[in-house]
C-alpha positions in Angstrom: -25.8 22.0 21.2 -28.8 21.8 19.0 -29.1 25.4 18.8 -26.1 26.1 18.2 -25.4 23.2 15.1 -29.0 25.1 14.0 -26.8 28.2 14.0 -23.8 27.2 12.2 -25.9 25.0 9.2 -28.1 28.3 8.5 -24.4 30.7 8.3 -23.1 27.4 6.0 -26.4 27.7 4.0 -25.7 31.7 3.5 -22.2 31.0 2.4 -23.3 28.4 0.2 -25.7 30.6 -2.0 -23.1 33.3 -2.3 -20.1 30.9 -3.1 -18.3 31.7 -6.5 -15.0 30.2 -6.8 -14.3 32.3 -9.7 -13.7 34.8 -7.6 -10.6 33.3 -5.2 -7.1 33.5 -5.6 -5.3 30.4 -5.7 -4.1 30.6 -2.1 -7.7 31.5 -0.8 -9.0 28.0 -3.1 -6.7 26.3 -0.7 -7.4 27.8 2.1 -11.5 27.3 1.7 -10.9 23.5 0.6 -8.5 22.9 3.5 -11.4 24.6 5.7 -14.4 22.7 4.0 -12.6 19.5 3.9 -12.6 19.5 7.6 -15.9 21.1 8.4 -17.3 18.5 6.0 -15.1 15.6 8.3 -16.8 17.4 11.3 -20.2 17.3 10.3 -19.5 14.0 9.4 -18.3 12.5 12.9 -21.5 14.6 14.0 -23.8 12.9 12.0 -22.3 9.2 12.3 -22.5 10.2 16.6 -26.4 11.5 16.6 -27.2 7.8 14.2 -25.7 6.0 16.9 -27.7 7.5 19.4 -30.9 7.3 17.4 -30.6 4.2 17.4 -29.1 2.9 20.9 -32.5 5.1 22.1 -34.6 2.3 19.2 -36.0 5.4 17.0 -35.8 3.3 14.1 -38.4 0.5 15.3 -41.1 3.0 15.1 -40.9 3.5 11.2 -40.7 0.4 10.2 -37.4 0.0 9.1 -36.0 -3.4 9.0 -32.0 -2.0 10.9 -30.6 0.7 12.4 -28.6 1.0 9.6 -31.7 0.6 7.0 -33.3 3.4 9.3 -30.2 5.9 9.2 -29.7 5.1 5.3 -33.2 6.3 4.8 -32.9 9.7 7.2 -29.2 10.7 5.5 -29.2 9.3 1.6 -27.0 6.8 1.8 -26.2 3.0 1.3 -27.1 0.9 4.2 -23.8 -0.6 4.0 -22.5 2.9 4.1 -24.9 3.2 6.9 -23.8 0.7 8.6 -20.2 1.6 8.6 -20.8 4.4 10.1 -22.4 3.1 13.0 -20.0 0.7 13.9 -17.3 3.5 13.8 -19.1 5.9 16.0 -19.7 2.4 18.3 -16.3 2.2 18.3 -15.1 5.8 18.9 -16.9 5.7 22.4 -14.2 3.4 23.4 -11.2 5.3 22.0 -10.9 8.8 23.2 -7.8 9.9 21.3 -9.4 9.1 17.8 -12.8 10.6 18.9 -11.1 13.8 19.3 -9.4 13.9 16.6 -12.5 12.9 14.4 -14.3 16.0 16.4 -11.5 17.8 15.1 -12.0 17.4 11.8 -8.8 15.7 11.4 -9.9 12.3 9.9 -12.4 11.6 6.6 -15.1 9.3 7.4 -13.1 6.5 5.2 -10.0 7.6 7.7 -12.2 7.8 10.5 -13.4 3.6 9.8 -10.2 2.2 8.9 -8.3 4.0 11.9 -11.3 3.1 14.4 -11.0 -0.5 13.4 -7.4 -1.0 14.2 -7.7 0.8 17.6 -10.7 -1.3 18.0 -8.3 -4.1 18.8 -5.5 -2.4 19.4 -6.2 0.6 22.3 -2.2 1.4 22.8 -2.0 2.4 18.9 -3.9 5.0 18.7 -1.4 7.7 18.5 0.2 6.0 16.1 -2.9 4.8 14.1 -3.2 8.8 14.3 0.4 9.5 12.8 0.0 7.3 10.2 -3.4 8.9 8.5 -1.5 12.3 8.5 0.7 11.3 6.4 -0.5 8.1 4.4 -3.0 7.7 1.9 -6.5 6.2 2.2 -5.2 3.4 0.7 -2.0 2.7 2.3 -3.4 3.8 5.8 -6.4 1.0 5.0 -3.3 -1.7 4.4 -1.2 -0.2 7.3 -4.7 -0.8 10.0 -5.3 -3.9 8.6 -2.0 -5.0 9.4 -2.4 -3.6 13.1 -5.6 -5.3 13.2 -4.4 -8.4 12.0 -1.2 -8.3 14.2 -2.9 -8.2 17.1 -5.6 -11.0 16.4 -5.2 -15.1 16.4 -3.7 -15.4 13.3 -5.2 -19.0 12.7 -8.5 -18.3 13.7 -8.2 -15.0 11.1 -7.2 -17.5 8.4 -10.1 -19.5 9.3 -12.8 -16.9 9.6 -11.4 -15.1 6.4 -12.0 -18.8 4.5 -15.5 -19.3 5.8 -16.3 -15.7 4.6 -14.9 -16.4 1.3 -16.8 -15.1 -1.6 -17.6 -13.5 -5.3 -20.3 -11.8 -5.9 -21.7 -9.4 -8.7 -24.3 -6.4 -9.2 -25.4 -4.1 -11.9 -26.1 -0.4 -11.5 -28.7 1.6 -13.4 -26.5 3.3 -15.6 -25.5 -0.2 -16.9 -22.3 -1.0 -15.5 -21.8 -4.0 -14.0 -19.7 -4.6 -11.0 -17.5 -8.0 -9.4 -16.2 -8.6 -5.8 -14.6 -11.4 -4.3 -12.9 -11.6 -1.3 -10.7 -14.3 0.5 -7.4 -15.8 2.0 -5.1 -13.4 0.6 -2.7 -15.9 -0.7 -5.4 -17.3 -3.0 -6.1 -14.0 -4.1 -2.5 -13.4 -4.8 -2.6 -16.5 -7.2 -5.4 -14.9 -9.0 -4.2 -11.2 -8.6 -0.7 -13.0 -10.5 -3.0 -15.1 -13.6 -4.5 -11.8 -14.1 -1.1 -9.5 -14.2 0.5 -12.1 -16.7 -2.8 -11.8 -18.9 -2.9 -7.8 -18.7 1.3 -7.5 -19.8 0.2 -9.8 -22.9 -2.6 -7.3 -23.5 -0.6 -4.6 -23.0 2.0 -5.5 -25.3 -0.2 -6.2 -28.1 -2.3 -2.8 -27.7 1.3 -1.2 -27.5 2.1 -2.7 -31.1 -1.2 -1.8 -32.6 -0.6 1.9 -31.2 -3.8 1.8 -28.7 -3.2 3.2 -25.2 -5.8 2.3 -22.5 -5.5 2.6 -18.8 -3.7 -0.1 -16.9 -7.1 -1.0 -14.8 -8.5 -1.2 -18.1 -6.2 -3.8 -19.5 -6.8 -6.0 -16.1 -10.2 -6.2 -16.7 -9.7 -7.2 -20.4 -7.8 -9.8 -18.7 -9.8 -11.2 -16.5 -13.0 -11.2 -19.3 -10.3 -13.2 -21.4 -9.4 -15.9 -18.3 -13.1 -16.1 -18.0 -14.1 -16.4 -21.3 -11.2 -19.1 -21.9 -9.6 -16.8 -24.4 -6.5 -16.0 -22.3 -3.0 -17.8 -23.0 -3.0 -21.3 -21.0 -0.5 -22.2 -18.2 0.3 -21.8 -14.8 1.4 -18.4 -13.5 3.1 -18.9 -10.2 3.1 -15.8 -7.7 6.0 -14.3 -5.8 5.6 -14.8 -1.8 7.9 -12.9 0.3 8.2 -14.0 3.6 9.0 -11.8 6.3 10.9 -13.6 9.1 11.8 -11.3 12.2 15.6 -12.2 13.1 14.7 -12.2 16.7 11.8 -13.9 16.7 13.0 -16.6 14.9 15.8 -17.6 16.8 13.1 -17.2 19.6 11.1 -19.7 18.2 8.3 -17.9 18.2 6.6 -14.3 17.1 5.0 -11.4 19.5 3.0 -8.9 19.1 3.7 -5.8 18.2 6.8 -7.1 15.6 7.9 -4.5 12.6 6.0 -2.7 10.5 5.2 -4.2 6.6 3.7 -6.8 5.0 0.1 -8.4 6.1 1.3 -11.0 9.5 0.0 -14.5 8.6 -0.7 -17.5 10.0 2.0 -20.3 10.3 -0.3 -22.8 8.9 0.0 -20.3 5.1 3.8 -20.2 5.6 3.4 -23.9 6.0 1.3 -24.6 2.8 3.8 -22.3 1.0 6.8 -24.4 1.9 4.8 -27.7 0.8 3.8 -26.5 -2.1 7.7 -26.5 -3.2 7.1 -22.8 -5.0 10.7 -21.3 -7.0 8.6 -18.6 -6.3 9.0 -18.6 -2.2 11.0 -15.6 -1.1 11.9 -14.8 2.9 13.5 -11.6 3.9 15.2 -11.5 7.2 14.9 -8.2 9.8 15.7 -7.0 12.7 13.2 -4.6 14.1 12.6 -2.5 10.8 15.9 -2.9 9.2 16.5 -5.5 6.8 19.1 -7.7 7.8 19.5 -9.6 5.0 17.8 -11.3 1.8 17.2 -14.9 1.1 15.8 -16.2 -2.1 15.7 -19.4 -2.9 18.0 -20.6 -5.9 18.4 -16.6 -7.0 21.2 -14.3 -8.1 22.1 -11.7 -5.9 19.9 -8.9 -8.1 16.9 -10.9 -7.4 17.7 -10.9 -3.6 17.9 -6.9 -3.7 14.8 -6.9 -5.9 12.9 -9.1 -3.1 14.0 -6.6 -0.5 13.0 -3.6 -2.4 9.8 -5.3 -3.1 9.1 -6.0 0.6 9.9 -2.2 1.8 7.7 -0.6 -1.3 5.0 -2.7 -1.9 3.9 0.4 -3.6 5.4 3.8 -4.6 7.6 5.3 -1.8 6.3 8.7 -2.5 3.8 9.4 0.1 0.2 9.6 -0.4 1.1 7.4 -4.2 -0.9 4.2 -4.1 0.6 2.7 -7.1 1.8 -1.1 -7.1 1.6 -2.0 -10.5 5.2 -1.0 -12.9 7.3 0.3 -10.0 10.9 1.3 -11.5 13.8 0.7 -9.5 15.8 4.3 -8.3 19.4 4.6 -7.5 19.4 7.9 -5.0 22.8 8.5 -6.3 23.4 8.4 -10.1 25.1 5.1 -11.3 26.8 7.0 -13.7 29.1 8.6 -10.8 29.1 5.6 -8.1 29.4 2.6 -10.4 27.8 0.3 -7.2 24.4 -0.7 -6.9 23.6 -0.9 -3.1 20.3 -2.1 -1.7 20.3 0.8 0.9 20.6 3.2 -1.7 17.9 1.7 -3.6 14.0 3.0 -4.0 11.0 1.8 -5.7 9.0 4.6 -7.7 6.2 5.0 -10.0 6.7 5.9 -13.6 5.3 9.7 -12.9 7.1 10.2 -9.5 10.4 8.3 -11.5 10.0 10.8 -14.3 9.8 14.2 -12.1 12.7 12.5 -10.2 14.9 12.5 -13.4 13.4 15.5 -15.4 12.2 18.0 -12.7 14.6 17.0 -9.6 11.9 16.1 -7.2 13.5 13.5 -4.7 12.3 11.7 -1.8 13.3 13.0 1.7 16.0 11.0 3.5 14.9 7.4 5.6 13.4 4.5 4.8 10.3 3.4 3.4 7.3 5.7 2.2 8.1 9.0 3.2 7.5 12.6 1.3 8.0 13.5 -2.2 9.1 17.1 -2.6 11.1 19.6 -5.4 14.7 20.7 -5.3 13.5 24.1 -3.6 11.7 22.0 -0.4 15.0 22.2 2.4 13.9 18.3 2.7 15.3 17.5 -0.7 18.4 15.4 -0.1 20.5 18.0 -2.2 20.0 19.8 1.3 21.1 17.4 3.7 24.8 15.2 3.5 24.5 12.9 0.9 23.1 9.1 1.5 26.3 8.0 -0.6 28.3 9.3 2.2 
């Protein structure tokens, strides 16, 4: 094996010097980045496999390193945390055959390769689906869809503890000058935080809108949250909305399993609890049954605002796949308004402004189902103008 990896990096190093991309057609671009992108996942799962067996052998004691990871940082040129993570993934991968091979394959990033390792971690029977899902999810949406697998198949209470005894906020500066903040905790807590911030950044947005000035929206959140900080932002309590997911069957069980519906992070009942007490307007529960939505409740709401809790539960970002997007969703009736006249929840999506727009002014549509699923142009024989109409 070590002759033949010797082989293949001195053929890589060849192609490397006489690389011009000047010189490929569009399709052969493709082609070499679909190529490079997994020999590059490859050589990653190679790499993260030998540092794991550097150090189960103890190489790294000899140098004086103070980890395995500080040793493997040093060898490959990269953060120990990044290190680190690597490690524990290629720990992890001995355990679960089916992600192991697909890493081998090529198939997964390192980032892919972490997140989907976690979840199978604690959950063996998933891989295959773990699998599915980083096909055809984005890194950040496959990240939220293993930590709910993760989190589904854990004590709930004793997460809720754990998570508040690792609570924290901490801050670093790089070289270059920029300065960084993390903070990490119960996720309803950061939700109340998340919600102070995203009333601060609309009133910032709306007066750089007026004065003509156009920044990013990550921009105008962290102009927010130097104005909270700094005591300069509007006053007043900014209450965040909490939808509850309640599982039909289980609740007339009595009780949850594992393995429930998709969606959503699961919680302890001890947070549904403190969300009750607290007496929130804000507390919203929608009902399922499996993965459908059976109904919407919302307490002391119209009718609109129990479709818009649905539709915020389903999409808690774009529906396009591979769109990350949370912030500004639009609401999108699959068949115009103009001809039905009706506004029905299961005709309903949630879409970013860009994905909105080439919806409306290019005819891009999203395949038929439920849920995040693929974006594609009227030619695609997926587009819905191909298939018998939802409306039906």
């Amino acid at each position: 094996m070590c002759e033949s990896l010797a082989e293949l990096r001195s053929a890589a190093e060849v192609l490397g010097s006489r690389f011009d991309a000047r010189l490929l057609s569009a399709a052969d671009a493709s082609r070499m980045l679909t190529d490079a992108t997994a020999l590059k996942n490859i050589a990653s799962t190679i790499e993260a496999m030998a540092s794991d067996r550097v150090t189960e052998c103890g190489r790294w004691r000899g140098d004086g390193s103070k980890s395995p990871a500080d040793y493997i940082a040093k060898r490959t040129g990269v953060s120990v945390g990044q290190a680190a993570d690597a490690l524990r993934t290629a720990e992890q991968l001995r355990e679960l055959p089916a992600v192991a091979d697909a890493a081998r394959r090529g198939e997964l990033s390192p980032q892919q390769a972490s997140a989907v390792a976690s979840a199978a971690s604690v959950a063996p029977a998933e891989q295959s689906r773990l699998l599915g899902e980083a096909k055809r999810l984005g890194l950040k949406d496959l990240k939220d869809f293993c930590g709910r697998t993760r989190a589904a198949h854990s004590d709930a209470e004793a997460q809720r503890r754990r998570i508040r005894d690792e609570r924290y906020c901490s801050t670093w500066n790089d070289p270059d000058g920029s300065g960084h903040l993390h903070a990490r905790g119960p996720a309803e807590d950061i939700a109340a935080m998340a919600a102070r911030i995203d009333a601060e950044r609309d009133r910032i947005f709306e007066a750089a809108r007026k004065e003509g000035r156009q920044d990013s929206p990550a921009a105008y959140g962290f102009d927010a949250l130097k104005a909270i900080c700094a005591g300069e932002a509007e006053s007043g309590k900014v209450d965040a909305k909490v939808i509850w997911r309640v599982d039909l069957e289980a609740f007339l069980r009595g009780y949850a399993t594992d393995g429930g519906p998709s969606g959503g992070c699961p919680v302890a009942v001890s947070a549904v609890e403190d969300l009750l007490a607290s007496g929130s307007p804000f507390l919203a529960a929608v009902i399922t049954k499996g993965e459908a939505i059976t109904g919407v409740v919302h307490f002391g709401r119209a009718p609109t605002a129990r479709q818009q809790t649905g539709l915020e539960w389903l999409y808690p970002t774009c529906a396009a796949e591979g769109c990350s997007q949370s912030a500004r969703l639009q609401r999108d009736h699959r068949e115009d308004w103009a001809k039905t006249k009706v506004t029905l929840f299961d005709l309903l999506d949630l879409l970013c402004p860009f994905h909105h727009g080439l919806k409306t002014t290019k005819g891009w549509g999203l395949v038929t189902g439920r849920g995040k699923r693929a974006f594609v142009p009227p030619e695609d024989v997926r587009h819905p103008q191909h298939s018998p109409s939802d409306a039906a």
